[in-house]
N, C-alpha and C positions, 0 to 999 in steps of 0.2 A: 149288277148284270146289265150291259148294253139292251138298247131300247131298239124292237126290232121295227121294221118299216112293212109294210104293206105295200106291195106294189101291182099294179093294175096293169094285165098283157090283153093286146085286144088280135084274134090268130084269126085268118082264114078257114073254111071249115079246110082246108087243103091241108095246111097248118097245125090245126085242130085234130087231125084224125092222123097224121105224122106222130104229134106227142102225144096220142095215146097209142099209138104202136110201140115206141121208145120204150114210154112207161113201162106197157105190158113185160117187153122185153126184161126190161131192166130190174121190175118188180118192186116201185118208188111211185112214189105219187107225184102229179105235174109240178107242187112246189119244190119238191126236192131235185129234178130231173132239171126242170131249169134255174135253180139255186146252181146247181155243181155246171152244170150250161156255161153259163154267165161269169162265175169262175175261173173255168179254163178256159173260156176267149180272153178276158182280162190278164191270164198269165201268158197267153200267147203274144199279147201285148205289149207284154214285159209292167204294169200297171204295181203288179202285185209286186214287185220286186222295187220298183222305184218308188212305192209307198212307205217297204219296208226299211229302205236307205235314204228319205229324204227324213 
């Protein structure tokens, strides 16, 4: 099993009160909401795709 990373976000309360909107909405909690985030910026990227072909 891959070993997972902890990562440390430091938000505005602006920011802050944004991803718990999202959340509510979405019905996920802030790791998962900015797990799947941070994903599809990366594929927008094209990141994911040139990982998978390099």
């Amino acid at each position: 099993m891959a070993k997972k990373h902890i990562v440390r976000v430091v938000l505005s309360r602006q920011h802050k009160e944004l991803l718990d909107r999202i959340c509510e909405k979405l019905g996920q909690s802030e790791s998962e909401t900015l797990r799947i985030a941070f994903l599809q910026y990366a594929e927008k990227l094209n990141l994911v795709t040139e990982k998978v072909h390099s």
